[in-house]
GURO-573290 format. One line per 8 residues: number of its first residue (from 1); for each residue x, y, z of N, C-alpha, C. Coordinates in steps of 0.02 Angstrom, whole numbers, padded with zeros to 5 digits. Layout:
NUM) X Y Z X Y Z X Y Z  ...
This chain:
1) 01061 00389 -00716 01117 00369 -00674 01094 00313 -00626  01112 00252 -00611 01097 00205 -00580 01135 00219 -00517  01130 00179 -00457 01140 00199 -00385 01210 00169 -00357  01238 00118 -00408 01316 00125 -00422 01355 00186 -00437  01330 00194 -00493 01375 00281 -00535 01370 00338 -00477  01321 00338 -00431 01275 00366 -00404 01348 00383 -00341  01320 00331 -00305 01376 00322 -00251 01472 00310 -00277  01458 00286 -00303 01547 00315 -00338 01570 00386 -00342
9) 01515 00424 -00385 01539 00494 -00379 01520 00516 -00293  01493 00519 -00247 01478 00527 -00186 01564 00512 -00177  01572 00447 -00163 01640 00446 -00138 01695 00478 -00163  01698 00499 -00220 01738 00519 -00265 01754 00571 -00231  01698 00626 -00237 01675 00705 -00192 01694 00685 -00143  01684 00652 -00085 01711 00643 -00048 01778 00640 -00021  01816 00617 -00060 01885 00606 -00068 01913 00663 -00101  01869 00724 -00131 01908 00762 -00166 01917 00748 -00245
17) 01917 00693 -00249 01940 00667 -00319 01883 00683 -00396  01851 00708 -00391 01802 00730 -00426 01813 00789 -00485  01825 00766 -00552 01824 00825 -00598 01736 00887 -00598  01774 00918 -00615 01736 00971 -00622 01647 00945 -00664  01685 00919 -00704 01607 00886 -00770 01577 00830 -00708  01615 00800 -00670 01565 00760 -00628 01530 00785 -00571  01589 00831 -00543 01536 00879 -00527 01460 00919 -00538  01467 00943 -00588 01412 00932 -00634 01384 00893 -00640
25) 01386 00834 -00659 01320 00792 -00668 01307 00769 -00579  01347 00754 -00541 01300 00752 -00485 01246 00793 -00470  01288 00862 -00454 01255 00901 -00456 01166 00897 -00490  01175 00909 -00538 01145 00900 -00598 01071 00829 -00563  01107 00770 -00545 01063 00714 -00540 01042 00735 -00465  01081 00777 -00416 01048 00768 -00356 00959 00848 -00365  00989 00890 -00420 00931 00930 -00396 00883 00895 -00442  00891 00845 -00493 00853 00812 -00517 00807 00762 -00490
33) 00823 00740 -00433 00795 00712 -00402 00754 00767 -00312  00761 00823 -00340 00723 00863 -00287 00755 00864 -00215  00816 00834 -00222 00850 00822 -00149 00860 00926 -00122  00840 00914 -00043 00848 01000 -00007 00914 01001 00002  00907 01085 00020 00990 01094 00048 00983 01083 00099  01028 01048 00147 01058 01042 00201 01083 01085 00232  01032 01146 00282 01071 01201 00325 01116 01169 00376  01180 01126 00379 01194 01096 00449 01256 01137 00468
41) 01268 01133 00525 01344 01189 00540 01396 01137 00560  01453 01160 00576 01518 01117 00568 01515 01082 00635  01486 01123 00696 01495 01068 00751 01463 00991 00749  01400 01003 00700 01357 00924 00686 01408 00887 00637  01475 00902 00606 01500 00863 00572 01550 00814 00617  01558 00789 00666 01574 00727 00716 01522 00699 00709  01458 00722 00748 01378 00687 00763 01373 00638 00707  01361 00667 00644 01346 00634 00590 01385 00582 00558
49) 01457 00616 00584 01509 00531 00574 01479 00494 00603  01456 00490 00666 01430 00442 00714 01368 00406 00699  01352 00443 00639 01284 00432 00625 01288 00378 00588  01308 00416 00516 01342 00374 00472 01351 00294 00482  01406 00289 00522 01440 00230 00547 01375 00196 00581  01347 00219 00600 01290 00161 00669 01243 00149 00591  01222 00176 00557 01194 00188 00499 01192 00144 00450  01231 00155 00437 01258 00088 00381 01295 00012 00415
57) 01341 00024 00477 01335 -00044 00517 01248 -00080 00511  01216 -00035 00573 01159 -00055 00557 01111 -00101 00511  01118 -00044 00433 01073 -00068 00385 01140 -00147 00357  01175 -00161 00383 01216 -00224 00352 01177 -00276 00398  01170 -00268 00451 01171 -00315 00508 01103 -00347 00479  01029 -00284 00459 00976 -00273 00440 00969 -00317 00392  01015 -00316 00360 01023 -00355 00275 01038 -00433 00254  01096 -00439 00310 01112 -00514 00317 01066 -00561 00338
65) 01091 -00601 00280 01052 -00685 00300 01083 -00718 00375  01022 -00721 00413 01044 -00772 00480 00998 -00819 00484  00972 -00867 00521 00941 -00916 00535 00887 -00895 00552  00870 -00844 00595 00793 -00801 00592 00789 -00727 00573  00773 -00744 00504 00790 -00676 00435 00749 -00617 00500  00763 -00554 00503 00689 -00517 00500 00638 -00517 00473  00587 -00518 00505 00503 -00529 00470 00495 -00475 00426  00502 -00417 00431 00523 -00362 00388 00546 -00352 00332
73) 00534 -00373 00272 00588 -00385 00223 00591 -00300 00206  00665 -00291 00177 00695 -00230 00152 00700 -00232 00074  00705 -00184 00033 00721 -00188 -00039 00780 -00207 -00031  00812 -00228 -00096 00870 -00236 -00107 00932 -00191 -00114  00893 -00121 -00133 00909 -00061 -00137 00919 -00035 -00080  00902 -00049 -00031 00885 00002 00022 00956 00025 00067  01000 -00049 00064 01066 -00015 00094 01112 00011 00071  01109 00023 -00017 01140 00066 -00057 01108 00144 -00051
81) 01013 00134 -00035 01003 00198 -00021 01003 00235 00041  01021 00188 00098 01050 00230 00152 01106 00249 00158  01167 00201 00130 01237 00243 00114 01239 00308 00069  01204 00303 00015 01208 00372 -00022 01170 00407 00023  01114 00408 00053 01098 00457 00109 01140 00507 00149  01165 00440 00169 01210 00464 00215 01288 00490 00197  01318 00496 00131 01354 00511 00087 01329 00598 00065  01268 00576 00068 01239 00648 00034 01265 00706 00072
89) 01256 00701 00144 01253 00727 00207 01338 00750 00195  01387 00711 00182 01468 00742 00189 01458 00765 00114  01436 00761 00079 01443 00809 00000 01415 00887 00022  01367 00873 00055 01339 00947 00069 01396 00959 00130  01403 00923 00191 01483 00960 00207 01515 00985 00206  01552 00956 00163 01603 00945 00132 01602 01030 00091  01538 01024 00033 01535 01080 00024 01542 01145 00062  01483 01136 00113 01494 01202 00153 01549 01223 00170
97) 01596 01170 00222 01640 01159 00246 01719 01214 00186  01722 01168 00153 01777 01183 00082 01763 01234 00055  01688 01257 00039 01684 01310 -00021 01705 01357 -00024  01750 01374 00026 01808 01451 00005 01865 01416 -00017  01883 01340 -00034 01954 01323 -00043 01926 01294 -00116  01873 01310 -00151 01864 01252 -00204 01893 01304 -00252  01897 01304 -00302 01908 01345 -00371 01842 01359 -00400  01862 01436 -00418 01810 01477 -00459 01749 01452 -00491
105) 01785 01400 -00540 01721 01377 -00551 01669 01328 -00562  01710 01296 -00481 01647 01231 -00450 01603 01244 -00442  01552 01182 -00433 01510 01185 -00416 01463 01198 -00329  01437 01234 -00314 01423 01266 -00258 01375 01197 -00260  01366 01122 -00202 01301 01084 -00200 01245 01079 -00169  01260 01139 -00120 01255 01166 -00051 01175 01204 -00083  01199 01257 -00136 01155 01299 -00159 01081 01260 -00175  01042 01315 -00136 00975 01286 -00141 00946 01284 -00201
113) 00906 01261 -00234 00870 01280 -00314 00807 01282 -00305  00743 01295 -00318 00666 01299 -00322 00667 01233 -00382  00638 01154 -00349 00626 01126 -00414 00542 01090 -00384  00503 01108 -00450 00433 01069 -00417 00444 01012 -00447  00430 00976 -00397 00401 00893 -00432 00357 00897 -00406  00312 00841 -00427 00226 00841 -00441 00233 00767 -00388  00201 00758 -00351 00199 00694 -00308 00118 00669 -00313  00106 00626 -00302 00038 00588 -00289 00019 00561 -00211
121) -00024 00606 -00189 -00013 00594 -00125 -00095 00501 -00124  -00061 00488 -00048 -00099 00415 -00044 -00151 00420 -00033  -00205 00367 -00050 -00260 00352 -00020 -00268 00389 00031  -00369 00410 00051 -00384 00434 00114 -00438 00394 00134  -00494 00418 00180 -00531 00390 00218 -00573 00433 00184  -00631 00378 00131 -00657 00394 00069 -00717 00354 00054  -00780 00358 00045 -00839 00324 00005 -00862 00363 00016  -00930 00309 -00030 -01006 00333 -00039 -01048 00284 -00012
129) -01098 00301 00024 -01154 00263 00043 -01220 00279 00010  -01257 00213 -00030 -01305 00231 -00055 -01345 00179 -00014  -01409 00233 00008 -01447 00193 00044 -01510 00155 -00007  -01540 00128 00033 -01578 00059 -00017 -01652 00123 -00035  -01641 00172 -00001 -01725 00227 -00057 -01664 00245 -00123  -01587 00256 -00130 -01583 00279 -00169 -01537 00330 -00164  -01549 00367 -00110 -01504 00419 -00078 -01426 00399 -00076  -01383 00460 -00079 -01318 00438 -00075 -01284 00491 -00033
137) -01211 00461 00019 -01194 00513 00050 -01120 00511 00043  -01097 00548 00037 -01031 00568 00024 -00995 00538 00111  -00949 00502 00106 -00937 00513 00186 -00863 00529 00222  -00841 00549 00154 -00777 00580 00181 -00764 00641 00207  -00853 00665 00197 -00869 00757 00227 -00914 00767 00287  -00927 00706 00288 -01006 00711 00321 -00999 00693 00397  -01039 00759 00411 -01012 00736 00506 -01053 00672 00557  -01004 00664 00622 -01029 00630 00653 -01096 00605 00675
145) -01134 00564 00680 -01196 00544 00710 -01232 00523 00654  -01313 00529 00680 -01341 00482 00624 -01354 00516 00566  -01332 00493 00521 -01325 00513 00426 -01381 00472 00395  -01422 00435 00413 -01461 00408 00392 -01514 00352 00409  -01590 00329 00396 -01602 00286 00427 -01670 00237 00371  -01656 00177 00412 -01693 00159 00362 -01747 00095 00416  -01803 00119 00409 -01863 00090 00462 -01832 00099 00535  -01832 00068 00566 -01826 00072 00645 -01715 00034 00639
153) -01689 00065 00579 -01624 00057 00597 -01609 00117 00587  -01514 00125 00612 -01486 00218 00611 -01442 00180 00584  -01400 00209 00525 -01339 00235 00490 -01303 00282 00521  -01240 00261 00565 -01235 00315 00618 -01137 00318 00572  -01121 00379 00583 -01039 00414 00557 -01018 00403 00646  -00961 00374 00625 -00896 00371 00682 -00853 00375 00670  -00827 00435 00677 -00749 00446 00670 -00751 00439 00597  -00684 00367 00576 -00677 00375 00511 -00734 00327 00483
161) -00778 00278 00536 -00804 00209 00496 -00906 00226 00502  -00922 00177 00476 -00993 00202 00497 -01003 00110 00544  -01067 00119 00574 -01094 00102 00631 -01170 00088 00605  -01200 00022 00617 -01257 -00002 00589 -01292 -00027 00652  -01345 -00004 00680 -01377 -00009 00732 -01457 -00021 00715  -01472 -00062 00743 -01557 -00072 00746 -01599 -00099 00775  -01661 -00070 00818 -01696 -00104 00881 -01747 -00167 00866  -01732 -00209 00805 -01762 -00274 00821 -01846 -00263 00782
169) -01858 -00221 00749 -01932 -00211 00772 -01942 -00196 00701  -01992 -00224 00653 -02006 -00196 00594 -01963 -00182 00524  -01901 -00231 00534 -01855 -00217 00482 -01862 -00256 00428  -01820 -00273 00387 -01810 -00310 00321 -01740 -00309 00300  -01741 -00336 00227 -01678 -00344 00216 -01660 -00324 00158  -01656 -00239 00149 -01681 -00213 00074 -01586 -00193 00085  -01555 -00209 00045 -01497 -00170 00053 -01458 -00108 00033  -01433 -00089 00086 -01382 -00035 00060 -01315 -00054 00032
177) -01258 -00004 00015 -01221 -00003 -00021 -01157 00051 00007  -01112 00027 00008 -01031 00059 00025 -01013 00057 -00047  -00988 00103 -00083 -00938 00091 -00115 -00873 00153 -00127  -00797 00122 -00099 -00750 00145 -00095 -00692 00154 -00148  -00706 00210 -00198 -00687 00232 -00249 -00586 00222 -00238  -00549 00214 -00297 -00483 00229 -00305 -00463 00266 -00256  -00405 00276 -00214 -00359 00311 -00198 -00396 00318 -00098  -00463 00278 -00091 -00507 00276 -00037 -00508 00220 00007
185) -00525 00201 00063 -00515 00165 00112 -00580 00186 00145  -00591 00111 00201 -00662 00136 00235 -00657 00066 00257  -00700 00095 00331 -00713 00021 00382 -00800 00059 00391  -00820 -00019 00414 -00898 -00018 00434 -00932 -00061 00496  -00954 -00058 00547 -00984 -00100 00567 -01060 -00115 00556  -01068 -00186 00555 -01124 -00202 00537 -01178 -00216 00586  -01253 -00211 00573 -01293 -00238 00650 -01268 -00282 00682  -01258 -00328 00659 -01219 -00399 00710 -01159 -00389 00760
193) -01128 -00322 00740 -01072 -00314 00772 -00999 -00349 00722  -01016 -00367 00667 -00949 -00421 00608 -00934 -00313 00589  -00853 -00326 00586 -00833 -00264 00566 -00808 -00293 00500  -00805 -00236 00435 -00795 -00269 00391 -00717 -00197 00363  -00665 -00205 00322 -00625 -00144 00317 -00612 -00169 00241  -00651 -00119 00218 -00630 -00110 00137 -00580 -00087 00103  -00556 -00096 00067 -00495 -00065 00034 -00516 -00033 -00030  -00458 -00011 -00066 -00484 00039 -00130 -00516 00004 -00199
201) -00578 00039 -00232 -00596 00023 -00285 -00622 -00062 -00267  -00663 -00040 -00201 -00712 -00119 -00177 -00766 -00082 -00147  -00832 -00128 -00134 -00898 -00110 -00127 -00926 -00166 -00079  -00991 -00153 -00045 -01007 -00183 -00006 -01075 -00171 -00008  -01110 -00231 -00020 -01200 -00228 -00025 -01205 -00246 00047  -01262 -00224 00093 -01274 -00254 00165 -01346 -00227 00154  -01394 -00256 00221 -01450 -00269 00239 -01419 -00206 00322  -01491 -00166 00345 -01465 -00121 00381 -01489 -00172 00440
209) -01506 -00223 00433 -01522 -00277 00498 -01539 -00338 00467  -01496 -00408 00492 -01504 -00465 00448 -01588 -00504 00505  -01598 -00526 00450 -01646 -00562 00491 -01658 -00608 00439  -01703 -00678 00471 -01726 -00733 00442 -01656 -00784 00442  -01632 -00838 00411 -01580 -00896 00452 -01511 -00884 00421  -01499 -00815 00402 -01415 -00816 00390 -01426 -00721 00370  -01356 -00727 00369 -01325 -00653 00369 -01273 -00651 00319  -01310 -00605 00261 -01278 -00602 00183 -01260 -00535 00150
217) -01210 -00534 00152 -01179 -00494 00110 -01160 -00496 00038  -01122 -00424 -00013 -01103 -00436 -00048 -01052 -00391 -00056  -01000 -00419 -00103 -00920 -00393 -00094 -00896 -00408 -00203  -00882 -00349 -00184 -00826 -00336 -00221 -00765 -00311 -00212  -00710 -00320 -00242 -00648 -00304 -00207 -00600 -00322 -00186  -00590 -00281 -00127 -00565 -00333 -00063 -00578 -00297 00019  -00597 -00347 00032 -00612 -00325 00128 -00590 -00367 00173  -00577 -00357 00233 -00562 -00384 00267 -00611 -00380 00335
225) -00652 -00461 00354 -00687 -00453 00393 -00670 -00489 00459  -00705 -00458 00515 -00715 -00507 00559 -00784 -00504 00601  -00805 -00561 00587 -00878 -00607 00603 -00885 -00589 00673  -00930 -00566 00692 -00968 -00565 00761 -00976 -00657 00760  -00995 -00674 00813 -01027 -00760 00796 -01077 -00779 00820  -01108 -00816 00794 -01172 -00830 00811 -01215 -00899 00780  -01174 -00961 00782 -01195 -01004 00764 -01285 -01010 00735  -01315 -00987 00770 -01394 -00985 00749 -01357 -00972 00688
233) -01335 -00907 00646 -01369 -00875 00598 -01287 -00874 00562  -01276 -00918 00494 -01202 -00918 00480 -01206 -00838 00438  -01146 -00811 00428 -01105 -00751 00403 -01096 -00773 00326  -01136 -00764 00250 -01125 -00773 00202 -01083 -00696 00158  -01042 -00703 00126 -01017 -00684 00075 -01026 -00701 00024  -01079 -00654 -00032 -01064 -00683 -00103 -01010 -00656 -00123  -00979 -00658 -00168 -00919 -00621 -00191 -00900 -00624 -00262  -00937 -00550 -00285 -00963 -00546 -00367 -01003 -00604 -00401
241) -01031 -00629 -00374 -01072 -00701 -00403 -01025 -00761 -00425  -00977 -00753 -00398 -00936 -00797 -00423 -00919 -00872 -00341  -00917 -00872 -00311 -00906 -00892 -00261 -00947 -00872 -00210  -00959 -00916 -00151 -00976 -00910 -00083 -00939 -00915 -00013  -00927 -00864 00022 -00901 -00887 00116 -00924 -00889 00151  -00935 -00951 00197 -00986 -00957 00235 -00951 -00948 00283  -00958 -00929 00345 -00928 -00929 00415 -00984 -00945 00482  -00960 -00940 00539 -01000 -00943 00612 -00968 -00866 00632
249) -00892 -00860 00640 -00869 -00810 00664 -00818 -00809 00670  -00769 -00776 00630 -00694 -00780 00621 -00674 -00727 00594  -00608 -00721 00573 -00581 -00666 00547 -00536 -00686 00459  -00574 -00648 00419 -00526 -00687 00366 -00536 -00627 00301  -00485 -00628 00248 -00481 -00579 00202 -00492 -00593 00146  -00535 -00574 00110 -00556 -00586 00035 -00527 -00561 -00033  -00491 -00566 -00077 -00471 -00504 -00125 -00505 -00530 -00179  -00542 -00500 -00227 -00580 -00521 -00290 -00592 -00451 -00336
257) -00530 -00415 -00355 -00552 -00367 -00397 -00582 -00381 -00458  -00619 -00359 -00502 -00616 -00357 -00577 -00582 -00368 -00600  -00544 -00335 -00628 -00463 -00346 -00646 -00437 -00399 -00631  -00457 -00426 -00591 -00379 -00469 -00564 -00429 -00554 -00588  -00384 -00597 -00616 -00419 -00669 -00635 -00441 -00726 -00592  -00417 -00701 -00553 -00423 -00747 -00461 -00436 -00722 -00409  -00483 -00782 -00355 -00519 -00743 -00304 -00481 -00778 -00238  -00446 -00737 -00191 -00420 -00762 -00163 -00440 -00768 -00088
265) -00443 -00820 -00050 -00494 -00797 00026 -00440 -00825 00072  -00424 -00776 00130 -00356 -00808 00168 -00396 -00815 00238  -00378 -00859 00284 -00403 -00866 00349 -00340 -00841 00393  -00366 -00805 00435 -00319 -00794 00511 -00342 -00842 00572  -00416 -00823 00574 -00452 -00863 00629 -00494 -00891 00638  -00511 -00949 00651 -00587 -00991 00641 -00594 -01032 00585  -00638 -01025 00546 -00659 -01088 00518 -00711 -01065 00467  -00691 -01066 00389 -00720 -01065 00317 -00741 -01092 00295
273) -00795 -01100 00257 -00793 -01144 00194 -00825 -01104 00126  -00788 -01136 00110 -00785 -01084 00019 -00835 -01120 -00037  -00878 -01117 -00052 -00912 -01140 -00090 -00924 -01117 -00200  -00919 -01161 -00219 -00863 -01123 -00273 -00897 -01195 -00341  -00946 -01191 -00383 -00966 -01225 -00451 -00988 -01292 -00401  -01029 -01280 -00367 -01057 -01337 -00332 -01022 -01388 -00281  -00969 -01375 -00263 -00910 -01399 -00232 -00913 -01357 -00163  -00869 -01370 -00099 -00844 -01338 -00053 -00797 -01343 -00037
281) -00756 -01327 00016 -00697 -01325 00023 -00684 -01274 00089  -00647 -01322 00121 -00649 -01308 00186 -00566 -01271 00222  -00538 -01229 00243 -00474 -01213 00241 -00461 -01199 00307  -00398 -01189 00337 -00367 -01192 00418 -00349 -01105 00415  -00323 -01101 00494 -00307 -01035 00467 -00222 -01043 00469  -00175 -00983 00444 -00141 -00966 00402 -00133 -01009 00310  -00194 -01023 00299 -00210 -01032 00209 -00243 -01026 00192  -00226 -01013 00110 -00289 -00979 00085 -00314 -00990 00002
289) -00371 -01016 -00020 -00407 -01017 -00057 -00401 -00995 -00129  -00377 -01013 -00167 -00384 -00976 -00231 -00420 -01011 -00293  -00456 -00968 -00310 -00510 -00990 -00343 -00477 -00949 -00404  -00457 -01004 -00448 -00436 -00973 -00524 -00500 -00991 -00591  -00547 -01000 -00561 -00624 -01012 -00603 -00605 -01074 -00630  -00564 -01105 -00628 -00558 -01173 -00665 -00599 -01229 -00597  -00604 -01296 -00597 -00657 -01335 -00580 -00629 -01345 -00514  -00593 -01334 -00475 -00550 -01359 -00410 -00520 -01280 -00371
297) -00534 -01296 -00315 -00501 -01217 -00285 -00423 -01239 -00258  -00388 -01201 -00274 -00313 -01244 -00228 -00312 -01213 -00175  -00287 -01246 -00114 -00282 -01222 -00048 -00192 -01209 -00051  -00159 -01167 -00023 -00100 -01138 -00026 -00069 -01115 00052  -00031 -01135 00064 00007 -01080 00135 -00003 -01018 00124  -00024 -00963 00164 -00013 -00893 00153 00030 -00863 00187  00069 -00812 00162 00103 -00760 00190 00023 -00709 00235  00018 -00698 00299 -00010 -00668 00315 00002 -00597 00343
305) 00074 -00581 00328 00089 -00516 00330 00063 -00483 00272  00105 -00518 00211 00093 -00502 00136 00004 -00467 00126  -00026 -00527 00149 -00103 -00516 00135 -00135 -00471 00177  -00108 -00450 00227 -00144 -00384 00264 -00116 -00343 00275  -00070 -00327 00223 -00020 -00261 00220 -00074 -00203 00222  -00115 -00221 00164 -00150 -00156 00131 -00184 -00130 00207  -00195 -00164 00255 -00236 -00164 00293 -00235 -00106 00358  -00146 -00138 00371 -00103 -00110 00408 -00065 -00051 00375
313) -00095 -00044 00334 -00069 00019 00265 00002 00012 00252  00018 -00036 00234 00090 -00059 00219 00096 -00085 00128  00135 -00074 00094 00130 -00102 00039 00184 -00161 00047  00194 -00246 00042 00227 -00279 00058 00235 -00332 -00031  00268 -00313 -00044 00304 -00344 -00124 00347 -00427 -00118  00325 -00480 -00119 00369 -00539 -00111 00382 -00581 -00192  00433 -00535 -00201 00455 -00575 -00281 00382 -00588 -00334  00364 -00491 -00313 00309 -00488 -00353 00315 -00448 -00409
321) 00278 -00470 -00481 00288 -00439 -00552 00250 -00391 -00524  00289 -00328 -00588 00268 -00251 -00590 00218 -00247 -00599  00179 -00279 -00650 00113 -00262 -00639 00074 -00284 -00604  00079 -00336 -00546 00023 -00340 -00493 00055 -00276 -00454  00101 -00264 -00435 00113 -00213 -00404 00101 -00129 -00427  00100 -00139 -00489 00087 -00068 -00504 -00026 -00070 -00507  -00039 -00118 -00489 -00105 -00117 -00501 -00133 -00102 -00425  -00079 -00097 -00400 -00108 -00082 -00293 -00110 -00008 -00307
329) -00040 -00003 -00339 -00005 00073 -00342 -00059 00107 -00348  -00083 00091 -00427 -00159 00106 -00475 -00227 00136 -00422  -00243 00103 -00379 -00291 00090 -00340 -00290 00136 -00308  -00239 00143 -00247 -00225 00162 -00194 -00199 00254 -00204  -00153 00261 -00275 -00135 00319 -00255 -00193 00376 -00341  -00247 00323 -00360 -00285 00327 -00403 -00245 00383 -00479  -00189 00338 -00520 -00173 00339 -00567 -00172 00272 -00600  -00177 00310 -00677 -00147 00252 -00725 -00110 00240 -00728
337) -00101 00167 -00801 -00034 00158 -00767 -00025 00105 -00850  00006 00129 -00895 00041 00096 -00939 00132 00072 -00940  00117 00019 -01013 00181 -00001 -01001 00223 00000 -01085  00294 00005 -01068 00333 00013 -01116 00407 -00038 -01116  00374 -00098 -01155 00443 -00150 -01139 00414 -00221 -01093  00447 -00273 -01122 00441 -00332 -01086 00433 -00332 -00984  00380 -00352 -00974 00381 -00352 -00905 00382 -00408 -00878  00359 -00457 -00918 00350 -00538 -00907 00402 -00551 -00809
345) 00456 -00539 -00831 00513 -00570 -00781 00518 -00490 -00739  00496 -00437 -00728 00524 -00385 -00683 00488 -00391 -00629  00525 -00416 -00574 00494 -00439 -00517 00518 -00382 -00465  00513 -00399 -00408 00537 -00351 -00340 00515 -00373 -00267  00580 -00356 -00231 00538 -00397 -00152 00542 -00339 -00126  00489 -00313 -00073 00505 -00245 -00006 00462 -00210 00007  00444 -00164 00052 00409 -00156 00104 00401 -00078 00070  00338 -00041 00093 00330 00029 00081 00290 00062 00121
353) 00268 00103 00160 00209 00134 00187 00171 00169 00151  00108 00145 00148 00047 00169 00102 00058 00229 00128  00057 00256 00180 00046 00327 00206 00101 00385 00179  00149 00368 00118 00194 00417 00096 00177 00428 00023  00185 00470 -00015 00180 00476 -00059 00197 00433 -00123  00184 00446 -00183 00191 00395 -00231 00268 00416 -00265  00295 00481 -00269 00356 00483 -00306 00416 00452 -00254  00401 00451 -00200 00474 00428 -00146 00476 00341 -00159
361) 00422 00296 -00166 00417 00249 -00191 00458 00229 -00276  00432 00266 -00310 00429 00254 -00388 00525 00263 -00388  00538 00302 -00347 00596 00339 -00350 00660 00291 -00332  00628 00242 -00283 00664 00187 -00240 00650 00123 -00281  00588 00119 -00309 00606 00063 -00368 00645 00074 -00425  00646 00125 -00442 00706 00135 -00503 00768 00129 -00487  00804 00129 -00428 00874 00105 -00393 00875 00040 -00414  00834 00010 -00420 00855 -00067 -00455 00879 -00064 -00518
369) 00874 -00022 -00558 00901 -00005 -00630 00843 -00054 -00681  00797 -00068 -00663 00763 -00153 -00688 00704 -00081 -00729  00671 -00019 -00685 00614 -00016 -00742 00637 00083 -00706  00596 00118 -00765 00606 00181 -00739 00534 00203 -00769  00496 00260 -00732 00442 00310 -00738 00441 00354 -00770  00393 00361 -00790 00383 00429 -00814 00300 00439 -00818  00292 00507 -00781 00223 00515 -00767 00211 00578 -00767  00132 00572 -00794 00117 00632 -00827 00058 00662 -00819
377) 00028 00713 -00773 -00044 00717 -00764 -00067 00659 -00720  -00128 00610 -00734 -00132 00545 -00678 -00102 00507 -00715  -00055 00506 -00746 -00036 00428 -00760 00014 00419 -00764  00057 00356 -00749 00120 00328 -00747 00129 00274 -00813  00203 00304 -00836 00211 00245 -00907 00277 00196 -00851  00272 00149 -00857 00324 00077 -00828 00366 00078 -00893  00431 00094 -00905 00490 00093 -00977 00548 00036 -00938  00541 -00023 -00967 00592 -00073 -00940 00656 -00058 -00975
385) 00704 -00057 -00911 00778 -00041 -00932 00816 -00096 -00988
């Protein structure tokens, strides 16, 4: 049932006008979709008119094109799925309300049902640290303080991030290792004080104290850093052997999965240079770098919401194909993820919070009628409509 048919019968019920068989299939599509009963009593039925109305005024006002759009973009769906929301709310009413005047043998919508759906809950605050003897520590269990040390430095647990401290005296530059598995997240600070925030299914080689004329890392993934500064000693990024970022001290975001054919480096603040098949390349901040392995890097405007969604734990979609988007999904809520049917052209614009589950998502992209799910154990099949 698409979110037309959807809301038609809503109003329909609403109005009364509703055969019995559509009854039924609402019915039918609302416990299909796991929707609760609604305990509400008759005095909240004014309130909720009121609701309603500010509700959907609202999400119009939300929706319209003006001269300064909201920065916020909404699905396209979204003010068809706050009217049926809020539609839902006078069906269950309505029900309560009526159900001694309906006939024998309507449908009760009111009535609660037991239905499990299986959800995928999001990403947590998740790695492994392998230190440079070899050792490895789990650190999504492991309590506060120092977890580890290596010569006259401490590997210290904070809260959710770890903390790289060291008194100057007898070190080297043997490195350790972050790496932040599917469905995981993780921030770190480094000796220098450069904080670095990893995202899912990315890794991080470091030195537990840089010394000698630069400060080098290594990255897979994607992270998002910002450079302590320190002109003496520049801030290097290799990034999978494929490219170099050199910095003094700024703030800027890297994405270079495996998977993905391009390495993309965005600036917020300060001052880059990207070094890339013997070439450099120098970029401002709000743009960013993309290195498609061919002989030239193109420099591009960036959306810098877009690019630090993941960051701000936001999922942010700008007239993006299903499968870069189902490959965050992939990551973040750690399923597979096949496909069934032309995807070439199924695009989508809108906003999500990483912090909710994966079926309330999957659930709100299928209101577009463009692709529908089906998932099974960890994995999701994409079936284009």
């Amino acid at each position: 049932m698409t979110e037309d048919q959807y809301l038609s019968l809503c109003e329909k019920y609403f109005r009364g006008a509703c055969t019995l068989q559509e009854e039924h299939m609402l019915a039918a599509y609302q416990e299909e979709q796991g929707l609760s009963d609604l305990r509400i009593t008759k005095e909240e039925e004014e309130r909720l008119g009121k609701i309603l109305r500010e509700r959907v005024s609202n999400s119009i006002k939300t929706g319209s094109t003006t001269d300064n759009p909201p920065r916020i973009r909404m699905f396209k769906w979204q003010l068809a799925a706050a009217i049926a929301a809020a539609l839902l709310v006078f069906v269950y009413l309505g029900t309560i309300f009526f159900k001694t005047e309906k006939p024998k043998g309507s449908v009760n919508l009111a009535k609660k049902k037991e239905i499990k759906v299986k959800d995928f809950l999001p990403g947590s605050v998740n790695a492994v640290l392998t230190l440079s003897n070899g050792e490895s520590i789990k650190l999504d269990s492991s309590r506060n303080g120092i977890i580890g040390r290596n010569g006259n430095a401490n590997i210290s647990k904070s809260g959710n991030g770890l903390v790289i401290s060291a008194d100057g005296k007898n070190l080297n530059n043997i490195l350790n290792k972050i790496t932040v598995p599917r469905g995981g997240k993780y921030d770190i600070t480094l000796s220098d004080g450069t904080r670095v925030w990893l995202n899912s299914s990315s890794s991080l080689s470091f030195p537990t104290a840089f010394i000698g004329k630069e400060r080098k890392v290594l990255l897979t993934g994607e992270a998002y850093f910002e450079v302590a500064k320190n002109k003496e000693m520049p801030f290097k990024v290799n990034v999978g052997g494929k490219q170099e970022v050199e910095v003094l001290g700024t703030h800027f975001n890297i994405t270079a999965f495996a998977e993905e054919q391009n390495i993309t480096t965005t600036l917020l603040e300060g001052a880059v240079k990207i070094s890339y098949n013997k070439t450099s390349t120098l970029i401002k901040p709000g743009q960013m770098a993309v290195n498609t392995m061919q002989q030239k890097l193109k420099v591009l405007p960036a959306d810098l919401e877009e690019v630090m969604a993941w960051k701000n734990d936001m999922f942010i979609f700008n007239n993006e194909n299903i499968v870069s988007i189902m490959k965050k999904i992939s990551r973040w809520y750690d399923v597979d993820v096949e496909y069934k049917g032309d995807v070439s052209g199924v695009n989508f614009d809108g906003n999500y919070s990483r912090s909710k589950g994966l079926k309330s998502l999957l659930r709100n992209i299928e209101l577009t009628d463009k692709v529908r799910f089906v998932t099974e154990e960890r994995r999701v099949t994409v079936i284009v409509r």
